[in-house]
C-alpha positions in Angstrom: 16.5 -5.7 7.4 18.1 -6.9 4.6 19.7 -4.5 1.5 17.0 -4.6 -0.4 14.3 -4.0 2.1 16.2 -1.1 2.7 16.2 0.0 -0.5 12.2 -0.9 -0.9 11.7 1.4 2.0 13.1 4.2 0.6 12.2 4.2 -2.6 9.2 4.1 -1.4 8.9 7.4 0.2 9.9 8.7 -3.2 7.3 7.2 -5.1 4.4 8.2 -2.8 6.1 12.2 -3.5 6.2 11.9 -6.9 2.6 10.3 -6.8 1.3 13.5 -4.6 2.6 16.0 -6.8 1.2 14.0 -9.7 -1.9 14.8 -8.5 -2.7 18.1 -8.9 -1.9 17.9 -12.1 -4.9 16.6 -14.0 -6.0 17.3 -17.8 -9.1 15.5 -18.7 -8.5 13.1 -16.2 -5.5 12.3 -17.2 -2.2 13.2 -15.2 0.8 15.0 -16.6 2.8 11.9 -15.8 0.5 10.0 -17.0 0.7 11.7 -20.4 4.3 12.0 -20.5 4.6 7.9 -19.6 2.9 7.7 -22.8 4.3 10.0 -25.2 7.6 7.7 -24.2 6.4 4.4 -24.2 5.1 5.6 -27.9 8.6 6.7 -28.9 9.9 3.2 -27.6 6.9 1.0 -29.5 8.2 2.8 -32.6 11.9 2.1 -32.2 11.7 -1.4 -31.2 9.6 -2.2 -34.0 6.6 -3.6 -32.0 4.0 -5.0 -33.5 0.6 -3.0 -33.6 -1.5 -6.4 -32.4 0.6 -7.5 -29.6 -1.0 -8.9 -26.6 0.0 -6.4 -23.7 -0.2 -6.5 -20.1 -0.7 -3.5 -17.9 -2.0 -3.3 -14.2 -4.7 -0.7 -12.5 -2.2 1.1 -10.1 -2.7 0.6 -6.5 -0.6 2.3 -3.9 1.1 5.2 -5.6 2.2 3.3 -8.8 2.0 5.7 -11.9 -1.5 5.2 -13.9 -1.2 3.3 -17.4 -4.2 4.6 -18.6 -3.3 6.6 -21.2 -0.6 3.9 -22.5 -3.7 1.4 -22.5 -6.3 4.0 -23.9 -3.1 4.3 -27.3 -2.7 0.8 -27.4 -6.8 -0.4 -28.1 -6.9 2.4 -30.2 -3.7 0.5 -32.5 -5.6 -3.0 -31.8 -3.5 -4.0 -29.3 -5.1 -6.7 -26.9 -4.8 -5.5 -23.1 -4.6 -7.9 -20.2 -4.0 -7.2 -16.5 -1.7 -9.7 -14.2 -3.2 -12.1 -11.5 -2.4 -13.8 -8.8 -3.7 -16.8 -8.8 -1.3 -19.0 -6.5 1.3 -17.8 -4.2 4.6 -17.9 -5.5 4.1 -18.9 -8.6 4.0 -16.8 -12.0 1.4 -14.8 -13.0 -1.3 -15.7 -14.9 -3.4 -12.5 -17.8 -7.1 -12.2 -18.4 -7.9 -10.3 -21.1 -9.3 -6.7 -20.2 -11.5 -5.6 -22.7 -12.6 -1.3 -22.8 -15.4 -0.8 -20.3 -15.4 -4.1 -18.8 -15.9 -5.1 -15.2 -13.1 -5.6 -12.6 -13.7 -7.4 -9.3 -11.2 -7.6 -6.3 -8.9 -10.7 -5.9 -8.5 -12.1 -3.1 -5.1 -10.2 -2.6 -6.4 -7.2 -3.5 -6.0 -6.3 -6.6 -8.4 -5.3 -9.2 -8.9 -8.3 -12.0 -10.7 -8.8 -15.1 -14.5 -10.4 -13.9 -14.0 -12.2 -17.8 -11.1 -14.9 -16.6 -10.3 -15.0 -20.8 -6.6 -16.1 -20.5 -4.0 -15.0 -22.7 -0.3 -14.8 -22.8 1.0 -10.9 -23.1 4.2 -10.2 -25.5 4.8 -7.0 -23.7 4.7 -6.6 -19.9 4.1 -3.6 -18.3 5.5 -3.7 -15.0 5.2 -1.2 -12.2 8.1 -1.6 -9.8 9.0 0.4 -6.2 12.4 1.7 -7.9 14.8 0.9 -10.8 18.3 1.7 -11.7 20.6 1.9 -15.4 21.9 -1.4 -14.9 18.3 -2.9 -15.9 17.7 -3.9 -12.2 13.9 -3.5 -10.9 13.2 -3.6 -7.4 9.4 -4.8 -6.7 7.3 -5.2 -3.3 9.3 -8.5 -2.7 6.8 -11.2 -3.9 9.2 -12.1 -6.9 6.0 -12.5 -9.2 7.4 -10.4 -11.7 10.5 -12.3 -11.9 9.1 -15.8 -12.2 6.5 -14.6 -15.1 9.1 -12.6 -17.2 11.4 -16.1 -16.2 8.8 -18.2 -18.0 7.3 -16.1 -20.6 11.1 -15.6 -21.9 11.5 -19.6 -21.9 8.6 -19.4 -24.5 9.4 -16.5 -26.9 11.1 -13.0 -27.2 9.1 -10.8 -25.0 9.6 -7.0 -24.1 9.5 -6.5 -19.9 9.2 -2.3 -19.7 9.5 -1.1 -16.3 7.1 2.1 -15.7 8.2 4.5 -13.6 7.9 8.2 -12.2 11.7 9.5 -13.4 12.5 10.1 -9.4 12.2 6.2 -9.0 15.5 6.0 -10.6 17.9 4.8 -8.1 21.2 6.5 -8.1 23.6 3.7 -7.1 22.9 0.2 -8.2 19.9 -1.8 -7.0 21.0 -5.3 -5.1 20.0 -8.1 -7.0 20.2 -12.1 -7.3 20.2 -14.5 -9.6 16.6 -14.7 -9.5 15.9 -10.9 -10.4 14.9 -10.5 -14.0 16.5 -7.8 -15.8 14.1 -4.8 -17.9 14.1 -4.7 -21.6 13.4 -1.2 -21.2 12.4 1.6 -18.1 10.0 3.8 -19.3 9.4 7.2 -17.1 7.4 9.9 -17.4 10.4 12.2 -18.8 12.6 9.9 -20.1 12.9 5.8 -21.4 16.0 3.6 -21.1 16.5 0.5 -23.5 18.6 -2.1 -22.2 
């Protein structure tokens, strides 16, 4: 097992107990850590200057990644365009439909819940749920790498902003191993704190 399957594994098992305390902690459908994700990511948009129509992609959380909903609920309320990643080929970058309030998701074929409108667009801001993360801007993801090569190329193209979203105990303690094909985070947003890199 290599260092960062090790390191997957475990941070792992701390995700999925942050997740289950998470949720008994419901107001109007809406988790505390869920609302505190947001009340950061809103101090962040502000000091980074981000523009109120930006293009940004979020993701419905599957496993016992932390729910975006209340970032994405803020950010159509500002008039901020909301697209969700997909996997279209295998090991290649992602591609974003748009995701419009209300509208349809279907499964892909790996999975994961996708826009039925295939409207594609080209996000500014990527939110990007990740298995754990440490201060040195490292983020450690299931091991696909599709992450890395879309925040690769979308940075090729213009200035983009690649927030990690967290629970707080995803932080890693030590430094995460890495390579040269591991993109770094702009900024780690948690659900108690935000770190900009």
């Amino acid at each position: 097992m290599s260092q960062k399957d090790e390191k997957r594994t475990e941070a792992l098992i701390l995700r999925k107990l942050a997740f289950k305390n998470d949720q008994s902690t419901f107001q109007n459908g809406v988790s505390k850590a869920s609302l505190g994700l947001k009340e950061n990511f809103c101090k962040v948009f502000s000091l980074l200057g981000i523009e109120r129509n930006s293009i940004v992609s979020s993701y419905v959380p599957i496993r016992s990644e932390i729910n975006t909903i209340a970032i994405v609920d803020w950010l159509r309320e500002i008039g901020c365009t909301i697209c969700l990643p997909v996997i279209e080929r295998e090991n290649y970058p992602l591609k974003f439909f748009v995701w419009e309030a209300g509208a349809k998701l279907v499964t892909s074929k790996f999975g994961i819940p996708i826009p039925a409108n295939r409207k594609l667009v080209d996000p500014n801001i990527l939110l990007c749920p990740l298995v754990s993360f440490d201060k040195g801007a490292n983020r450690l993801g299931y091991g696909g790498g599709y992450y890395d090569r879309t925040i690769q190329k979308l940075r090729e193209q213009r200035k983009i902003h690649a927030f990690g979203v967290a629970f707080s105990e995803q932080q890693s303690k030590n430094s995460l191993p890495s390579d040269d094909f591991d993109q770094k985070l702009d900024v780690v947003i948690t659900d108690k704190n935000y770190f900009i890199f």
